[in-house]
N, C-alpha and C positions, 0 to 999 in steps of 0.2 A: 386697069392693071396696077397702075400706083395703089389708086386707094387698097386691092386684095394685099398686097405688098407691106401697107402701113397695118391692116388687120393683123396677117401675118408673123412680123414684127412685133407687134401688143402681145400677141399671145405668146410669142416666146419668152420674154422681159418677165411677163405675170409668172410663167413658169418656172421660169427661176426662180424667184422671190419666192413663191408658192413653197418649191423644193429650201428653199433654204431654212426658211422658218418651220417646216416642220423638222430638219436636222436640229435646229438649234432646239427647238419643243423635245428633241430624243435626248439630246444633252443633258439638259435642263429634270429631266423625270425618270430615268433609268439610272441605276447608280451604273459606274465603270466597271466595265467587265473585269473579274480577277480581284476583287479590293478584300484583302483577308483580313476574315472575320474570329477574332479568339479572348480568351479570359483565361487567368492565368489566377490560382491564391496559393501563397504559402504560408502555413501557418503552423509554428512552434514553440513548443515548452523546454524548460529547462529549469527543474527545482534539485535543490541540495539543502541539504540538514544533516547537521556532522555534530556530536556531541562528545566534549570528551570530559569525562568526570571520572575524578580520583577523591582517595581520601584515606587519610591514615591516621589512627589513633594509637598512641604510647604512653597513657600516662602511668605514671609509677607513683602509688598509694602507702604511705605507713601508716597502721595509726599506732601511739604510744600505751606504754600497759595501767591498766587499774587496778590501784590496791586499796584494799578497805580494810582494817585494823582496830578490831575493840571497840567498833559502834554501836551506840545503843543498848550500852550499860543501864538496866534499871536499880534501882535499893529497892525496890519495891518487889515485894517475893511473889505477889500476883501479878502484875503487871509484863506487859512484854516491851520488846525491844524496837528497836526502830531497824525500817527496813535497807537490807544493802541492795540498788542496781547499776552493774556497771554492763558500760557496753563500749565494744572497740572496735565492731563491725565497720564497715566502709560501703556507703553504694556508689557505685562507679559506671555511670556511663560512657562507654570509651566506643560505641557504635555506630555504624557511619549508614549513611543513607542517600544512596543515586538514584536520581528520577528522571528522565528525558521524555518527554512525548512531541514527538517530530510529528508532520502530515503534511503531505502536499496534495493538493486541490488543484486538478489542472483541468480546462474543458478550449474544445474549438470547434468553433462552431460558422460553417461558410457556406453560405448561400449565393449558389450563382444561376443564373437568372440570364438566357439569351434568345433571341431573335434574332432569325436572318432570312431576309425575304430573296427573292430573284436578282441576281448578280455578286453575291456573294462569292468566295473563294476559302476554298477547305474552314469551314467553320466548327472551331473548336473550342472544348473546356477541359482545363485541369486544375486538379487541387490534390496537394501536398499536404499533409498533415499530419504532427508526430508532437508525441511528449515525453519527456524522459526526467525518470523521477529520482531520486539516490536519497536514502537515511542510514546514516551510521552512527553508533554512538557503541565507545568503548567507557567501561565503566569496568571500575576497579577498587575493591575496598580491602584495608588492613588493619585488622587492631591487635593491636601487643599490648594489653594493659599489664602491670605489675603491683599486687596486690597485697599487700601485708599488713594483718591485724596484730598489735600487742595483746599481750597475755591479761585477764583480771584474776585479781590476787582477793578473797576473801578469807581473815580470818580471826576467831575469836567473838564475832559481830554477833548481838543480843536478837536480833531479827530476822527473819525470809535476807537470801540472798538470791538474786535475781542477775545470772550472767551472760553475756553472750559477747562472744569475741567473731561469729559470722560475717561474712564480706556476703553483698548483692552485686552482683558482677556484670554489665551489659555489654557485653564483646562482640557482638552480632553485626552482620554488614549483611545490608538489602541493596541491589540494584534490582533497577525497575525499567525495560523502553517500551513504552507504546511506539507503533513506529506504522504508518497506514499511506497510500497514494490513493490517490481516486483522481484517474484518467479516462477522460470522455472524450471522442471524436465524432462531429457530426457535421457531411456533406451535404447538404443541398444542391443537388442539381438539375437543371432544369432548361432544356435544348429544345428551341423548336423552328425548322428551317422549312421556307415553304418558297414553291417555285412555280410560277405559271407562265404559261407562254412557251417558250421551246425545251429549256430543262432547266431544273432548280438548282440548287448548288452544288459542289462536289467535295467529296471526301467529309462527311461529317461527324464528328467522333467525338468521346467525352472518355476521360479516365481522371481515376482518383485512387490514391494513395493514404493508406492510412496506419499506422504504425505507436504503440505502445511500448515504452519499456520502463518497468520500474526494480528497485531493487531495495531490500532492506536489510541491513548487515548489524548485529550484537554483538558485541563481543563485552562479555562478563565476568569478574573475576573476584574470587571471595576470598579472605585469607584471615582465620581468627586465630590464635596462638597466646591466652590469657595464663599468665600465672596466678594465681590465688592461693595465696597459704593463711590461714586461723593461725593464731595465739591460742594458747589452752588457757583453761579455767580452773580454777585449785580455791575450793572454801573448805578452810577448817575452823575443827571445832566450833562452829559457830551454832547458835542457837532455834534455828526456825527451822523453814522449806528450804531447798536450795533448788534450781532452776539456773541448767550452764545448757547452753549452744554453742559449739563451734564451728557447725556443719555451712557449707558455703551455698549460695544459691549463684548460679553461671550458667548464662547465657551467650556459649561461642558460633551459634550456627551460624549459617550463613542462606542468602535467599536471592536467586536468580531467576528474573520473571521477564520475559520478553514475549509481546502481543505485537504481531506482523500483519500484516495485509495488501494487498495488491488487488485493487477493483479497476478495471479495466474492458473500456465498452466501445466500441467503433457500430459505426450505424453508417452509411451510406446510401444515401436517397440519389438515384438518377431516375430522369425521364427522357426519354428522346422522342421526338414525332417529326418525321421526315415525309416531306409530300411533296410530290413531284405531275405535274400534269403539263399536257403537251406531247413533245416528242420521248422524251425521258424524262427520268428521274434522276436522282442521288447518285454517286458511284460509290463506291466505297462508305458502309456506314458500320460503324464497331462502338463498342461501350467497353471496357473494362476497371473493373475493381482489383484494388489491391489491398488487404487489409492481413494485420498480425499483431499478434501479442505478445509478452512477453516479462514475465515476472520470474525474480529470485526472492528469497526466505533464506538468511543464514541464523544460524542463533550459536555460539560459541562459547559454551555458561561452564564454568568448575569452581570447585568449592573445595578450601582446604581445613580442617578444623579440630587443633591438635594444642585442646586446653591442658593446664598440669593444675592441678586440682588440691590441696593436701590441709585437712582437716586441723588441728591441734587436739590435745588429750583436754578430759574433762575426771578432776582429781575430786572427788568428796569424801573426805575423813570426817569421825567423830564430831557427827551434827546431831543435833537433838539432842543432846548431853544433858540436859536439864530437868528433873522430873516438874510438874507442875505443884508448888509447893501447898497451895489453898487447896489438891484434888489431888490425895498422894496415889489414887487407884491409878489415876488418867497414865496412858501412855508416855512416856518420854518424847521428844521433840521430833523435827519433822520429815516431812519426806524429800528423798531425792532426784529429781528428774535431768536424765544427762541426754545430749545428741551432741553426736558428730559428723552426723551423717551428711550427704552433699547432695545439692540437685543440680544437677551440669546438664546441659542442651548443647552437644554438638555435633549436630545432625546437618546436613548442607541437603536446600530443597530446588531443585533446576525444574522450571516449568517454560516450555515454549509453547506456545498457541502459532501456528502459523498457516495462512488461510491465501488462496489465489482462485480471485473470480475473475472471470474472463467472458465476454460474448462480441460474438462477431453478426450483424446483421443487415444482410444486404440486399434491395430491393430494388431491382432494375425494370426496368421496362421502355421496350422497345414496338414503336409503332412506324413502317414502312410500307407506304401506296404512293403506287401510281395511278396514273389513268391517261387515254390517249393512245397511243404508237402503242408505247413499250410500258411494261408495268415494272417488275422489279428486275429483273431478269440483267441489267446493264452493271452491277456492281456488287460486292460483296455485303453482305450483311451479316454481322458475329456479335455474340455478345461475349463476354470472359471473364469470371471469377477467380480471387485467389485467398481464399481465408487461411491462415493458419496460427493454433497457439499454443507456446512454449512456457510451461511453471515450473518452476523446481523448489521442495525446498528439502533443507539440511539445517539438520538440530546435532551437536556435536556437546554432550554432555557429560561430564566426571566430577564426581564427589571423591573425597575422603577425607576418613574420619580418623584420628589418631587420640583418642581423650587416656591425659595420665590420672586418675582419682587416689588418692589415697584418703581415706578414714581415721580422724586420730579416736586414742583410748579410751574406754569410760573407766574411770577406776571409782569402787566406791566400798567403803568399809567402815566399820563402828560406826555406823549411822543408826538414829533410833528410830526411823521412819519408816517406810514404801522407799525403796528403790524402782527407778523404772530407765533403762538404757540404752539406748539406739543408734548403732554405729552403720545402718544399714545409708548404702549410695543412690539417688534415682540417677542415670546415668542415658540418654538418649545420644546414642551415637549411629544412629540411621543415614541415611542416605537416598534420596527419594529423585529421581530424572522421571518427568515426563513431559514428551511432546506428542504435541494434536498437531497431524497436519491434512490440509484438505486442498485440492485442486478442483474447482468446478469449472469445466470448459462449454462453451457453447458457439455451432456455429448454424446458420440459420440465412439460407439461401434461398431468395424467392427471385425468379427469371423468369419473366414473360416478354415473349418474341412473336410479333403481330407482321406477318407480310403480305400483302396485297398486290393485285397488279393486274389491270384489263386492258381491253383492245387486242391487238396484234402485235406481234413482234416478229417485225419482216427481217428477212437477211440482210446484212449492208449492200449497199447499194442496189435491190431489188425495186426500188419505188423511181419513176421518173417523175420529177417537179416544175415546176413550172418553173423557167430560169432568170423568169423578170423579177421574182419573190428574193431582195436581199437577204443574207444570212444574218438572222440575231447574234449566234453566236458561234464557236467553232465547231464545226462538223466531230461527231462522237465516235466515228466509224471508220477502220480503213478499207479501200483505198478514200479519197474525200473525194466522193461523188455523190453523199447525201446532202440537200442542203439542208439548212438546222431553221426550218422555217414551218409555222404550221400547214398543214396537211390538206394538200390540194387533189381531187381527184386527179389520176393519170389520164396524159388523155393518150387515145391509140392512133397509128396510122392506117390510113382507108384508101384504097383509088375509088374511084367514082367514074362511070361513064362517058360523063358529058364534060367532068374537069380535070379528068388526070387524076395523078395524086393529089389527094389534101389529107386536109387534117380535121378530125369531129370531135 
């Protein structure tokens, strides 16, 4: 009796110990039930480029007059004289020049990368991701130059007189903005939760956020208002050619060039693969994307260009006066050539270019199995897109031209030459606006949704288990009368003859 007693004893001691170290071995190799598992990225841009250029020119030109008087006296009866040229013209660059070229470069790029095996808790990813881009530049140009040629005086001179009292005038303002964003977003996602033994994790989900904004604003302003006046030209009596210009050469237009653009791309990569085997699977498993665009184009260009233009007279009296005295047939002296005439440019030319590419493309894919009990049938499964994109742009363009020209005189008389006269103006006072604008949108959805699910899937509480089988985990089912343990045949009750009831 002792010694059964001491047996007895042994085996209970061992069985503890037995029991205890395989609890502490569950400890030790099963993570904690509930331990949540997530990844979280934000990631953002923020660019600015502001340019501000101005520029104003005023200078004020005189030039003083030329006189030439009884040059080029020969004794010599064949011989000629020595030649006159005067000149009082002015070239004036009074023109202003704005250039900005802004660009912002922006890209994000997040790769996330997860694992979550059996005892996991709502395992999830998200990523955030936005850029937002701003270029502005106002540019503004004025020139007032004030331009005044003195007079040349030829007279009584033995030789060719050779005059010109003409100004070259550069009054002209260019603004210029290149102005460009290039905005990239790219998620990597990448999910994969697996669960064996009574059911794999719960609520598994992945979303991503992705968002563009850029904007490019010009604002351009031209403003020419050149005066230019000639001195006139007066040869007398003198002996040779004569050869006068007074006529002005001006350049007030103005040039407003702005080149825009907005490229903008979002790409989001998910993958999910949810397996569950055992009593369940997953409960809840969803993906959604968020993605959008969004660009503006302003262009803001006028042109004002309201030159005063005015020629001087061109006098030629009593030239060629002289017969040739060694060749009494020859003609008398020489010819005349006058202009007054003016070439003015003030035309204002507004050009915008302005362009928005945009693509959205998003490629999910979703894979859910189970196997065991239940296959998917235990929780939701969705997947959910959102692309959408917004460009605008706005070209807002005015010229005008207000040019004053006036022409001076050609006077020319008792010359013993060719006269030849031209008081005629070339005069470009156009006005020329144009914008190109394009919006290329694209959106580009690829969703594949993979669900699986074998075995049975009994009603709750329909299965009786064996009740010495502890629960892994908590019961999925109400009322909790299923235990959460692998799958034991039911057994049924029987009477028997010879024992009463039992059990087989």
């Amino acid at each position: 009796m002792r010694r059964l007693l001491i047996v007895l004893v042994s085996s209970l001691v061992l069985g503890l110990v037995g029991g205890v170290g395989t609890a502490m071995a569950g400890d030790l190799l099963t993570p904690p039930s509930g331990t949540p598992v997530s990844q979280t990225a934000t990631q953002s841009n923020d660019g600015s480029n502001t340019a501000n250029q101005s520029g104003t020119s005023e200078p004020i030109v005189a030039s003083g007059p030329n006189i030439a008087v009884a040059n080029g006296a020969s004794c010599n009866p064949c011989g000629g004289g020595g030649t006159t040229n005067q000149n009082s013209g002015n070239i004036v660059d009074a023109s202003n020049t704005n250039s900005a070229t802004q660009s912002n470069n922006q890209s994000n790029g997040a790769g996330q990368t997860q694992t979550a095996s059996q005892g996991a808790s709502d395992p999830s990813q998200s990523a955030d991701q936005s850029n937002k881009a701003d270029n502005t530049a106002n540019q503004s140009g004025t020139s007032k130059p004030i331009v005044v040629s003195g007079p040349n005086v030829a007279a009584l001179n033995g030789g060719d007189v050779n005059q010109n009292s003409g100004n070259y005038v550069d009054a002209s303002n260019h603004n210029s903005a290149n102005q460009s964003n290039t905005q990239s977003n790219g998620a990597g996602q990448s999910q994969t939760v697996a669960g064996n033994g009574c059911c794999s994790s719960d609520g598994a989900s992945q979303s991503a956020s992705q968002s563009n904004e850029g904007s490019n604003n010009a604002d351009q302003r031209g403003y020419s208002a050149p005066i230019v006046v000639s001195g006139g030209n007066y040869a007398i009596a003198n002996k040779g050619d004569v050869n006068q210009n007074s006529g002005n050469w001006v350049d007030a237009s103005n040039h407003n060039t702005a080149n825009q653009s907005n490229t903008q791309s979002n790409g989001a990569g998910q993958s999910q693969t949810v397996a569950g085997n055992g009593c369940c699977h997953s409960g809840d498993v969803s993906q959604s994307a968020d993605q959008s665009n969004s660009a503006s184009n302003e262009a803001n260009q006028s042109g004002y260009s309201a030159p005063l233009v005015v020629s001087g007279p061109n006098v030629a009296v009593g030239n060629g006066w002289v017969h040739d005295a060694c060749n009494s047939c020859a003609p008398a002296g020489g010819d005349v050539n006058q202009n007054s005439g003016n070439w003015v440019d003030a035309s204002n030319h507004n050009t915008a270019t302005q362009s928005n590419n945009q693509w959205n493309g998003l490629g999910q894919t979703q894979t859910v199995t189970g196997s065991g009990c239940c296959g998917s049938g235990k929780g939701d499964v969705s997947q959910s897109a959102s692309q959408s994109n917004r460009a605008e742009n706005t070209a807002n363009q005015c010229g005008s031209s207000a040019p004053v020209v006036v022409s001076g005189k050609n006077v020319a008389f008792l010359n013993g030459g060719d006269v030849n006269q031209n008081s005629g103006n070339w005069v470009d006072a156009s006005n020329h606006n144009t914008a190109t604008q394009s919006n290329t949108q694209s959106n580009n959805l690829g969703q594949t949704q993979t669900v699986n699910g074998e075995g049975c899937c009994p009603k709750p509480c329909e299965r009786r288990c064996d009740d010495s089988c502890e629960p892994k985990c908590e019961p999925r089912c109400e009322p909790k009368c299923e235990p959460r343990c692998e799958p034991k045949p039911c057994q049924k009750e029987t009477l028997t003859p010879a024992r009463g009831r039992g059990v087989i």
